[in-house]
N, C-alpha and C positions, 0 to 999 in steps of 0.2 A: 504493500500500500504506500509505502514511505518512498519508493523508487517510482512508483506510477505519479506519486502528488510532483516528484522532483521534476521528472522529466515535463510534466505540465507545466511549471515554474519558467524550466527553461528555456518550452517550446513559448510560451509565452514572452520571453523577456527579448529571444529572437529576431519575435516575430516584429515585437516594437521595435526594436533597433532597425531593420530590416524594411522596415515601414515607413525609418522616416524618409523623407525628401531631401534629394542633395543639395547642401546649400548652394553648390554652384548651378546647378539649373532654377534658383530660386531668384528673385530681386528683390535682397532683403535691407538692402538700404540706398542711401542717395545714390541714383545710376549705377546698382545693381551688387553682385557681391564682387567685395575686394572695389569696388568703383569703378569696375574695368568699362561698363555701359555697353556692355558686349554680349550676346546669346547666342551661338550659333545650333544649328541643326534648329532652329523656332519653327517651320513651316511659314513663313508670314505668307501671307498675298503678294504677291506680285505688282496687283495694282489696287487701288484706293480711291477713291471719292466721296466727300465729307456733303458734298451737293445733292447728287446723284441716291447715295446711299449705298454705292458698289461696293461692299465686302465690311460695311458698318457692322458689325454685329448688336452692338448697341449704343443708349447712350444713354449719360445719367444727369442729373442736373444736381450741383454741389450747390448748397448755399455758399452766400458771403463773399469772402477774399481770400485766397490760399495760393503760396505758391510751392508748397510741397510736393515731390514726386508721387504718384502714387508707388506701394511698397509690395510685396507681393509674396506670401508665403503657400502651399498648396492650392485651393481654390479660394482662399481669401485675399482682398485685395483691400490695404490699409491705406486711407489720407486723410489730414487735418483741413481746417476750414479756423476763418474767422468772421462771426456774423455780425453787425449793427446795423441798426436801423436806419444811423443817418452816415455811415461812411460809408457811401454808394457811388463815388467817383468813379471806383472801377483802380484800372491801372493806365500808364500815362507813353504811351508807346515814343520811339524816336532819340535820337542822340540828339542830347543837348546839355549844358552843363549848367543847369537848375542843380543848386545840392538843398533847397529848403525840405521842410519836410509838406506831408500832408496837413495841414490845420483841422486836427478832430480831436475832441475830447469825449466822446459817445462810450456806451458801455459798450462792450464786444462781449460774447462766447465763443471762448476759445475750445473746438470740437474734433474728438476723434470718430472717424467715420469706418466702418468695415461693411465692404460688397460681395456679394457672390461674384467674382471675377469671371465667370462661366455668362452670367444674364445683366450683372448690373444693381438684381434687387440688394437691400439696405438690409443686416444680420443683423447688426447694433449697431448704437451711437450713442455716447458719449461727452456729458460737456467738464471739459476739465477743469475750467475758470470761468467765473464771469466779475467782470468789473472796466475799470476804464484802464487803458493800457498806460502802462508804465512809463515806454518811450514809445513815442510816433513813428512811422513809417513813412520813406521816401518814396515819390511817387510810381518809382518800378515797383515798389516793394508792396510786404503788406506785414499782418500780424503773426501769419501761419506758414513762414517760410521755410522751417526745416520738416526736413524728411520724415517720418516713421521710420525705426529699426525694430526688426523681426528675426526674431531664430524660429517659431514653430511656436515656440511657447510665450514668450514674452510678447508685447509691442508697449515698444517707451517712442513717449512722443515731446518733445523739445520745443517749450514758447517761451523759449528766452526769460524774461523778466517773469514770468507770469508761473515758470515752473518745469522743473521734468516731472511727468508722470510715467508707471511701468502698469500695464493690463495683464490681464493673462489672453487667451488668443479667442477667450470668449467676453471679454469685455469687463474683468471682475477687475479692480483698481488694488492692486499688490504695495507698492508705496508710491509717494511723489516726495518731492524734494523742492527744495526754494532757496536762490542761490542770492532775494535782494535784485536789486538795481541792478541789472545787467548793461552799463552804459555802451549801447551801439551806435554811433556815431563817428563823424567825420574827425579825425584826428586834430587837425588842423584850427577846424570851427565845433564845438562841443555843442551848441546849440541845432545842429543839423543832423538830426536823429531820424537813422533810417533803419531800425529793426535788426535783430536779429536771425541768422538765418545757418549756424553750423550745424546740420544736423548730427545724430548719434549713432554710434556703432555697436554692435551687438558682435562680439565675436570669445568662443568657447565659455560661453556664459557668462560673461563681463561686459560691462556698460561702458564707453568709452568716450567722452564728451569732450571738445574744445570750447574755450571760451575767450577770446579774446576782446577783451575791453578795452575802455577808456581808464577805467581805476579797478587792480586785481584779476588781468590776465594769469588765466591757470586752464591746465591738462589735468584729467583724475580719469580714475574708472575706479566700476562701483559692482558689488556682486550684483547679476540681473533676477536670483528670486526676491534676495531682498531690501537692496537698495545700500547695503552697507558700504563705505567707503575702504577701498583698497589702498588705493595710493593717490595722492595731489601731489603736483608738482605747477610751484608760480612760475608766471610766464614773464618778463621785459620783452613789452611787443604792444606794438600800436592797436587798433581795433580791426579784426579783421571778419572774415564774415566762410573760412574753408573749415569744410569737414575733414577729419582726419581720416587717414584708411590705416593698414597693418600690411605689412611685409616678412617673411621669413627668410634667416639668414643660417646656414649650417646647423637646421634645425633649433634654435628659438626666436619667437616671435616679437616683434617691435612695433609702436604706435608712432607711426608717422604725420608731422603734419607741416601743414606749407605758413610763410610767414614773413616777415621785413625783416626783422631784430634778428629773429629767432626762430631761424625754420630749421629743423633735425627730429629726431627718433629719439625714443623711451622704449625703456626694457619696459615688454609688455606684463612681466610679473611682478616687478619692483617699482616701476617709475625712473630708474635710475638716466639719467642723461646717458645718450650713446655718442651723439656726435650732435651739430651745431652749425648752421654760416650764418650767414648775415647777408641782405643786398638782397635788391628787387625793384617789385614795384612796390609804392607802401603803402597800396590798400590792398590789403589780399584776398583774394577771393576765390580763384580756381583750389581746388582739392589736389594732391599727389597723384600721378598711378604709378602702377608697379607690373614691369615687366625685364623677363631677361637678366633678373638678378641686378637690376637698376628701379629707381625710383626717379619719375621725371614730373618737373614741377615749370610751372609756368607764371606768371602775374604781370602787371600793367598800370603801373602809375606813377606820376612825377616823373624824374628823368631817364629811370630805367620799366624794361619792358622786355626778358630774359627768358627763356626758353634752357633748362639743366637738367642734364644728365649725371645722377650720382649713384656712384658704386655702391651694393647694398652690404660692402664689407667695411662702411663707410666708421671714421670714431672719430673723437677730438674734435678741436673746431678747423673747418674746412675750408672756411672764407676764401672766395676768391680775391688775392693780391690787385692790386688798380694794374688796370691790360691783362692779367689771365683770362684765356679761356677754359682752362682746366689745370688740374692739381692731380695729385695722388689717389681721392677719391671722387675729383668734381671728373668724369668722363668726357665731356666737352659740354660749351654751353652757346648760345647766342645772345649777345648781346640784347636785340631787339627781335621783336615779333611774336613776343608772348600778350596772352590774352588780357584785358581786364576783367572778365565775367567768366571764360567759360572754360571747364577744365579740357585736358589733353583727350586724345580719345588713341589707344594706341591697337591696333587692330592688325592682325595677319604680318606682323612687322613693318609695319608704316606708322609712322607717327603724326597723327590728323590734328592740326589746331585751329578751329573756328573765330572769328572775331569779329565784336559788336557790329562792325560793317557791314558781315558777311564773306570777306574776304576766307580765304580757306588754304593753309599752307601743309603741305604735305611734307613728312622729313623721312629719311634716316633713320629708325632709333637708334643707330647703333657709331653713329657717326655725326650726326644732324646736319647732314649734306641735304639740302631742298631737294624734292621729286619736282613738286613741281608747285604752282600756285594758282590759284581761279578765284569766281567771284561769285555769291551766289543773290538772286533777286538784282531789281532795280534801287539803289538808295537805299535800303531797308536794312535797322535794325534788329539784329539778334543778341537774345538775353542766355536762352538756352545751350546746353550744350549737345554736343552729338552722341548718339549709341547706332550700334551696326550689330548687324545679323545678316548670316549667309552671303556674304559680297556686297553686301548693302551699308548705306552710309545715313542714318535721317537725321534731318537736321527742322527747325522749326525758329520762323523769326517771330517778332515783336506785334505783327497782325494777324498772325494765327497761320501764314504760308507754311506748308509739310516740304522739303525736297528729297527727293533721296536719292540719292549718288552713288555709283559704280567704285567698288574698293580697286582702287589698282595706282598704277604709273601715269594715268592721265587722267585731269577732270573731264568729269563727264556726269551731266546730270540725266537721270533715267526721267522721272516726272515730277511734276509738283502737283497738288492739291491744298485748299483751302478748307482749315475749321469753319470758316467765317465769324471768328472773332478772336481777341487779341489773347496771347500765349508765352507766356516767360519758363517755363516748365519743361523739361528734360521729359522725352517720353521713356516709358519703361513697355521693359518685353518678357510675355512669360511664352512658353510652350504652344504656338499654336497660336498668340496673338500679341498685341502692341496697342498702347493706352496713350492716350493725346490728353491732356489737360487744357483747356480753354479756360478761359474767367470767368465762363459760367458753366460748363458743359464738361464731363470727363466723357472720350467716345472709347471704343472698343474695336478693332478693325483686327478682324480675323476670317478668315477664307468660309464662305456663305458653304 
């Protein structure tokens, strides 16, 4: 009897493990797992029409203002929102160099949303805060800009000033956390307050958060059942607005994140400093990726605009000397032609950098020798960054235009289509479909 109950035990505990979902065909946080913003073998469509309704599978309608990815764990699909009644502007498309903020002081509810990723319908929802936001948001921006992180079991959802919260994957509220005034703002000018938006990381059951402020920059991760503090480590660094990702080096893991002051890696069980540079642009905003046993980082502001390749055997401080283009750990770097907004997209060995223009410069990873460069739209604004599946490249500007591009040695755009309305939002891809977020619409575009 005692051998019969075992063997059930362990057919059982098997079968769960067995059961679960790989995180890498999952998109369990900002532009997917690791942030690579990459799925292949997806089956997508071929073609798309937001018009027409060719290959829509659905569409949902989000209240409020969010510019959060949607997050995507087996058939559920995670995103936040922020609702009021009278900040109804919307979002404010076009390059232009306004840094005021929005002028509202209105209550918001700040909301966690979960979909059947299959039809669309609403599982639960969630309101995590309600009151009047702490800091205002720039007119690209909003209240609900970072991401959802999901393992299966958790989802912690990131509003800045207002809180982290952690669910279980059915909506049960595990802990929250309150970190105070999160000052997100323009370094420069402290009264030009445009939100927060780092989202969080979920990786072997650890919470992993960046926070870079105007007063009390700091790195930490936190156990994900229950909210316990592992390790902080304070930051000297400007306000910056990048989610950090994780790289592995000769088997242990590191917390990478991008930055002006202070961009390098934390031992992912200690917090310990691993390495360090300095130099950029000094508003940071693009995310790390990690490819090739390199980490490549990009940003775009004041007089630099850099594009880095660093060895993932990388320690001490790395800084590049005035005139290097590389060192011991930095692999090579460019001067100019790195992003303000949008992270790297590094795919099939090409290294993809999109830019608020549209412009589109292809590299090397392994060298950063240009493939080649193109242009995508007329005059048009991009906030988003790009994700590719099976040779495919999509990309999405500031009036809701879809493109998608041929992965290779020359540009080449396959087609465009229109949400018909405006889109700051990185699309995500699970198994069979790709999720668009609009300012008022999330759509569903999967093969009819």
């Amino acid at each position: 009897m005692k051998k019969i109950l075992l063997c059930a035990i362990l057919a059982a505990t098997a079968a769960t493990i067995f059961s679960q979902p790989d995180p890498a065909r999952q998109w369990p946080w900002y532009r997917g797992y690791l942030i690579s913003g990459t799925l292949d073998n997806a089956g997508l469509p071929e073609k798309f029409d937001f018009k027409t309704g060719e290959n829509i599978k659905w569409k949902a309608e989000i209240p409020g203002l969010g510019l959060s990815c949607p997050s995507i764990w087996g058939d559920r699909l995670f995103i936040t929102t922020a609702v009021s009644k009278t900040d109804d502007k919307g979002l404010r498309p076009g390059i232009f160099g306004d840094v005021t903020s929005v002028n509202d002081s209105s209550e918001h509810e700040w909301i966690v949303i979960c979909l059947d990723k299959n039809t669309g319908r609403k599982i639960w929802e969630r309101t995590a805060y309600r009151g009047i936001p702490a800091v205002k948001r720039h007119p690209k921006s909003t209240h609900a800009n970072s991401t959802i992180a999901t393992d299966g079991k958790h989802v912690v959802a990131f509003f800045g000033s207002e809180g982290l919260y952690c669910y279980d994957y059915n909506g049960n509220l595990l802990w929250k956390k309150n970190f105070g005034i999160l000052k997100s703002v323009f370094f420069s000018m402290p009264g030009a307050q445009w939100e927060f938006a780092s989202s969080p990381v979920i990786y072997r059951g650890r919470v992993i958060i960046q926070c870079d402020v105007l007063d009390g920059s700091f790195v930490a991760s936190y156990d994900a059942a229950t909210g316990r503090e592992i390790w902080k480590q304070s930051r000297d660094e400007y306000p910056g607005w990048c989610t950090p990702n994780i790289y592995t080096w000769q088997g242990k893991d590191y917390v990478v994140v991008n930055g002006y002051k202070h961009r390098g890696a934390y031992d992912f069980e200690t917090g310990k400093e691993i390495w360090r540079m300095s130099g950029g642009g000094d508003i940071q905003i693009p995310s790390p990726v990690i490819g090739n046993n390199i980490i490549y980082f990009n940003s775009a502001h004041g007089r630099s605009s850099p594009v880095m390749a660093v060895k993932a055997e990388a320690k001490g401080d790395i800084t590049l000397k005035e005139g290097e283009l590389s060192n011991q750990y930095v692999l090579w770097s460019l001067p100019r032609g790195g992003s303000y907004l949008q992270t790297l997209l590094l795919y099939r060995n090409r290294l993809y950098n999109l830019n608020w223009n549209g412009t589109i410069n292809c590299y090397d990873p392994l060298t950063g020798k240009e493939i080649y460069s193109g242009k995508l739209g007329q005059s048009k604004s991009f906030s988003a960054s790009p994700v590719a599946s099976d040779g495919r490249i999509y990309a999405v500007d500031e009036e809701g235009n879809v493109y998608v591009m041929k992965d290779g040695n020359t540009f080449e755009v396959i087609f465009e289509t229109s949400m018909g309305e405006l889109s700051n939002t990185a699309p995500a891809i699970s198994d069979g479909m790709i999720f668009f977020r609009g300012q008022r619409t999330l759509f569903c575009v999967s093969k009819k």
